[in-house]
Backbone bond lengths (Angstrom), bond angles and torsions (degrees), N, CA, C in turn:
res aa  C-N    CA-C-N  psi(-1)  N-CA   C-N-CA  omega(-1)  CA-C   N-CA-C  phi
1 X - - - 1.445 - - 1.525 108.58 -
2 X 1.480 126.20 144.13 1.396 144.19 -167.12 1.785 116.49 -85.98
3 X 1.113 87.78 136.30 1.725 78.45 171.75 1.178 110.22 -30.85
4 X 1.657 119.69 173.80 1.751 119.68 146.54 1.079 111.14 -69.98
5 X 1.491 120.11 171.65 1.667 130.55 164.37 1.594 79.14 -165.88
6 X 1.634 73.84 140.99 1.541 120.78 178.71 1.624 119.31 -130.52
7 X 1.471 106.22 124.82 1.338 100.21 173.72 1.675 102.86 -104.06
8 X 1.470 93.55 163.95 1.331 98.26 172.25 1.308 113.97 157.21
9 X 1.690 130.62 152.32 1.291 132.27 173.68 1.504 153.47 -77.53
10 X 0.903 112.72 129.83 1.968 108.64 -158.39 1.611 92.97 -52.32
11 X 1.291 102.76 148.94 1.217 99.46 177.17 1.687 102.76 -140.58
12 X 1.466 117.02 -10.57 1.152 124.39 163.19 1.688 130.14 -142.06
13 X 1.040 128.05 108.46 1.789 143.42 -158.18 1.389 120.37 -94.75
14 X 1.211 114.52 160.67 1.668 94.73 161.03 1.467 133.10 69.70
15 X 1.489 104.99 -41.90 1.864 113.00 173.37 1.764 121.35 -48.69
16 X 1.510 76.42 -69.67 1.583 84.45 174.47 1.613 108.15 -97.56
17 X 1.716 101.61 162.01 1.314 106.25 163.35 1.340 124.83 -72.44
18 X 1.409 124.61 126.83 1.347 122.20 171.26 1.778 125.97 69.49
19 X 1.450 93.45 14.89 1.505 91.71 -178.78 2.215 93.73 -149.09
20 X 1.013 130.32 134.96 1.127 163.97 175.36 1.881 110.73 -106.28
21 X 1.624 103.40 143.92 1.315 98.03 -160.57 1.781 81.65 -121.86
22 X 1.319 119.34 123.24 1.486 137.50 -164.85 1.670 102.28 -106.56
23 X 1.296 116.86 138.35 1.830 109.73 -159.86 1.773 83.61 -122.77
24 X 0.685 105.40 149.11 2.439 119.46 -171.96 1.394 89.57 -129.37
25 X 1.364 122.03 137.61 1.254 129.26 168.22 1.534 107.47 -123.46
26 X 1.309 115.81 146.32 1.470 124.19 -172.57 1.455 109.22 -111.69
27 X 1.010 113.98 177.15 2.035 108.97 179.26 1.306 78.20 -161.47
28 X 1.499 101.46 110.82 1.691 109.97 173.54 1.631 106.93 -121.69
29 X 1.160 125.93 158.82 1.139 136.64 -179.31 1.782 115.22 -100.37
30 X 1.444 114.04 119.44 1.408 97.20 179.93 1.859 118.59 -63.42
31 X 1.347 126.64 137.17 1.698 99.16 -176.62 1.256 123.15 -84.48
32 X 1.670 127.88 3.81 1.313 134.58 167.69 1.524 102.91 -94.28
33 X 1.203 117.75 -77.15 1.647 104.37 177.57 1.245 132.78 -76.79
34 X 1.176 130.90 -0.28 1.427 145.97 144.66 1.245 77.17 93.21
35 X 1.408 173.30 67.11 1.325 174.92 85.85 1.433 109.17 -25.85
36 X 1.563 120.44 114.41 1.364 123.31 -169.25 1.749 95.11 -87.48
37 X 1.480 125.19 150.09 1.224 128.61 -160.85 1.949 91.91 -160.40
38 X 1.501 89.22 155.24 1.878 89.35 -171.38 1.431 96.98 -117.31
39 X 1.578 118.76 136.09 1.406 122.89 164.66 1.429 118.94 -114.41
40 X 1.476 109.45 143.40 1.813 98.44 172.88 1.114 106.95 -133.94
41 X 1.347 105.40 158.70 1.505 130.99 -166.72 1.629 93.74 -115.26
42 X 1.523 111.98 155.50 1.459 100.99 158.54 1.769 113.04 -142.96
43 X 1.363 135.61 141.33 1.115 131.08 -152.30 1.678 96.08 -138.50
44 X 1.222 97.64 140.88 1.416 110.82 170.93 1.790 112.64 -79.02
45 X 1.187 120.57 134.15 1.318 122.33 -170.17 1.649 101.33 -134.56
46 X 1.852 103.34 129.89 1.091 124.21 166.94 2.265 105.31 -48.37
47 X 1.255 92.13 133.94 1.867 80.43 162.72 1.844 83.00 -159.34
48 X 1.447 91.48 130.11 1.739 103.03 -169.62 1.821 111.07 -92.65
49 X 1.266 101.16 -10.88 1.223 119.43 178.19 1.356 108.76 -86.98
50 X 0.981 128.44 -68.32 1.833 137.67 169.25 1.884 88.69 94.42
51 X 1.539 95.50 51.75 1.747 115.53 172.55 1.318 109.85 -89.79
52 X 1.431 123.62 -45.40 1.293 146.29 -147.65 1.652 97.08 -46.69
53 X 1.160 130.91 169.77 1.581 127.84 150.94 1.913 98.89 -159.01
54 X 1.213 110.33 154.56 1.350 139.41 -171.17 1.868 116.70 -40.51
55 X 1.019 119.94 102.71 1.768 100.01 -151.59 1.145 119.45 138.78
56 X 1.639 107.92 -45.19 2.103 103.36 -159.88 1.416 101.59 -94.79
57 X 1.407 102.88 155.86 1.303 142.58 -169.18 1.867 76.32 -78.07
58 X 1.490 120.67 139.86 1.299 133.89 147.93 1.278 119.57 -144.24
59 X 1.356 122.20 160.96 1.687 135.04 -175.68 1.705 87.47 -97.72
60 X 1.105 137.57 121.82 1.293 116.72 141.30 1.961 121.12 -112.33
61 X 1.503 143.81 160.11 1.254 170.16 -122.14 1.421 106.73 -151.49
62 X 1.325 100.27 118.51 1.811 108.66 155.04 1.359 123.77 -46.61
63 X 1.232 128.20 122.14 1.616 107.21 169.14 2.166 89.48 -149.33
64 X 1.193 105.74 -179.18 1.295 111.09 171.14 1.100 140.41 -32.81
65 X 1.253 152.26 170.91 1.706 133.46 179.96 1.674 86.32 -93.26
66 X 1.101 93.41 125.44 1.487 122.88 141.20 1.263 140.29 -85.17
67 X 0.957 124.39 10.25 1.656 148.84 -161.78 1.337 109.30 151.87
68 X 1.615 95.49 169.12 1.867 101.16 170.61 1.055 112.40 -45.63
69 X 1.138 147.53 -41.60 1.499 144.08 -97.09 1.439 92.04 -151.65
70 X 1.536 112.16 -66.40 1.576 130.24 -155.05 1.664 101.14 -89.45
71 X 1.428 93.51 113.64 1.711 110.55 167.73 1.763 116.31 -112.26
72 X 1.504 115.98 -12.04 1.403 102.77 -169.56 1.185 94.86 -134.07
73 X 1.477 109.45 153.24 1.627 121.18 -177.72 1.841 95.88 -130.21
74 X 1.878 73.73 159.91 2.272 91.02 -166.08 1.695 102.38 -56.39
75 X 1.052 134.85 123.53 1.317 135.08 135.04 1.165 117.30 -60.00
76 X 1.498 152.63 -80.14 1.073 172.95 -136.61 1.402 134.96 -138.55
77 X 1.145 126.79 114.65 1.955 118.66 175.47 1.234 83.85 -93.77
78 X 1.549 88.47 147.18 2.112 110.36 -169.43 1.646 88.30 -126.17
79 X 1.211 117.43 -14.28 1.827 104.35 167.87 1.186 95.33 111.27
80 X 1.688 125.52 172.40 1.556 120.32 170.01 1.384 126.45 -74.16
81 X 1.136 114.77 152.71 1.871 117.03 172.78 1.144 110.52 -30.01
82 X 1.753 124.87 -90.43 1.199 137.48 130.99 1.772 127.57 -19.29
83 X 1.302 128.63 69.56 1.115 128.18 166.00 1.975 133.04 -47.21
84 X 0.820 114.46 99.05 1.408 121.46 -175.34 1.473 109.04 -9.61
85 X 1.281 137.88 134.68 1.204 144.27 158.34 1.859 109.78 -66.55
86 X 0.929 137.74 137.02 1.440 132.38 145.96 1.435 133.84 -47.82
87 X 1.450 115.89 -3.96 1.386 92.34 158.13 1.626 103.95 -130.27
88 X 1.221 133.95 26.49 1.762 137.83 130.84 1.332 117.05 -112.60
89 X 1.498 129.18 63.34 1.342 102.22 -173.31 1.903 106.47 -89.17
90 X 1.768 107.12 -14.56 1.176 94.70 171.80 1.691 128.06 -59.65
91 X 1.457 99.10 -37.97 1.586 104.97 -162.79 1.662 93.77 -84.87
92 X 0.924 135.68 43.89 1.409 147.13 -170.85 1.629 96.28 -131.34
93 X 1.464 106.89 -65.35 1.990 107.76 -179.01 1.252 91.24 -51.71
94 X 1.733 139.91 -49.78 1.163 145.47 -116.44 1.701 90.00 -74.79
95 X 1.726 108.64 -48.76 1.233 131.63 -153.97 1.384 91.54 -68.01
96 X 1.630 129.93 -59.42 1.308 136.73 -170.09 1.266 99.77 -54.94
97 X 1.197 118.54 -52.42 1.682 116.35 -157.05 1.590 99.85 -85.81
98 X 1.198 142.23 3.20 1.631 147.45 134.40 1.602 118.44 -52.50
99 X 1.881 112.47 -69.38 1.297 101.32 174.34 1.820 113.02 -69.59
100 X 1.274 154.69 -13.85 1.100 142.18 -171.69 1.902 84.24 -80.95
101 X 1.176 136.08 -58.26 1.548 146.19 -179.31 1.367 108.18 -28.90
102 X 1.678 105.77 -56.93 1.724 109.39 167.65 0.936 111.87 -38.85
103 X 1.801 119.76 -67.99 1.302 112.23 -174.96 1.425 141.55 -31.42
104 X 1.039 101.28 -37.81 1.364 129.69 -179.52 1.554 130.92 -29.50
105 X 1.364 134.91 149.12 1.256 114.06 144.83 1.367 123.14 -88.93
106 X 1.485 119.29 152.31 1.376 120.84 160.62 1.458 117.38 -11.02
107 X 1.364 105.38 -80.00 2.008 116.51 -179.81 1.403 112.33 -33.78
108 X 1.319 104.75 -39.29 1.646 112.87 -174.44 1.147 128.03 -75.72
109 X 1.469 111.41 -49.08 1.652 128.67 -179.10 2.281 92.10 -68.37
110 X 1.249 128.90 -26.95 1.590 149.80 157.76 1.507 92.58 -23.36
111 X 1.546 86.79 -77.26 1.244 116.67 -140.74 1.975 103.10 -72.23
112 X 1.269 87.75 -33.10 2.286 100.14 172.71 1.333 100.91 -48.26
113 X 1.700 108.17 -52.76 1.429 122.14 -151.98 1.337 127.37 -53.88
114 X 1.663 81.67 -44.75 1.860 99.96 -170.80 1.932 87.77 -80.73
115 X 1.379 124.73 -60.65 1.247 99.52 -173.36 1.578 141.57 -33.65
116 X 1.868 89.75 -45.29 2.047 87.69 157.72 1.057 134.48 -72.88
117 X 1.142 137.15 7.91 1.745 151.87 -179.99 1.098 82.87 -106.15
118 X 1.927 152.19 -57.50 1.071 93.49 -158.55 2.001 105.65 -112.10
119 X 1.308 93.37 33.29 2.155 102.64 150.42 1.112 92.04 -68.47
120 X 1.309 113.11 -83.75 1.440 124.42 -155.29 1.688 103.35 -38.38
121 X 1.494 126.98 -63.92 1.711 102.75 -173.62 1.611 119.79 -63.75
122 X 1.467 106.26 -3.53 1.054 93.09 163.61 1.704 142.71 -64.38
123 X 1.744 71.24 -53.46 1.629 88.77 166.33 1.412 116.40 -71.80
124 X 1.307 136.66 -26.78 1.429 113.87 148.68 1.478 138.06 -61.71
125 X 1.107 116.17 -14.04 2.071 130.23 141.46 1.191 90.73 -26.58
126 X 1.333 104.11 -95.46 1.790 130.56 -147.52 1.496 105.39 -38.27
């Protein structure tokens, strides 16, 4: 028998280092009224990259505890919920890369800032 795998969407980025909080939704059936109803679970997920942002579709894998909490690490980016249209796909990152920013701390969203100021004089060098 195979590890688990779990799909499901980031629903929180950025907080912690190296770990992303992944939300699983269920579609259960009541067994007296047969009434379909949605449940979620939410799991802390290893991501070694600290790529992830608020939104994407991911595969994540059973593996060892890594923390109290954290048992599964990213296998796979499955892309966003909402997939970009072709004629906004910028103001689409724009939106993602806002709520992962919320997340944020102060120091961090600091620390984004100065890094694109100094791309950008770079690329005004070049």
């Amino acid at each position: 028998m195979g590890a688990t795998t779990l799909t499901g969407i980031v629903t929180k980025a950025g907080v912690m280092a190296k770990t992303v909080t992944m939300t699983v939704a269920k579609v259960k059936t009541h067994p007296k009224l047969l009434k379909t109803y949605v449940r979620h679970n939410k799991y802390l997920v290893h991501d070694p990259d600290n790529s992830l942002t608020i939104g994407e579709h991911i595969r994540a894998q059973a593996c060892r505890p890594l923390s109290a909490r954290k048992r599964f690490v990213v296998v796979e980016r499955l892309g966003f919920q909402n997939a970009p249209t072709h004629d906004e796909p910028e103001s689409t990152q724009a939106l993602h890369r806002a709520k992962t920013e919320a997340a944020m701390s102060a120091a961090q969203r600091e620390w984004i800032k100065i890094e694109q100021r100094v791309k950008n004089e770079s690329k005004a060098r070049a």
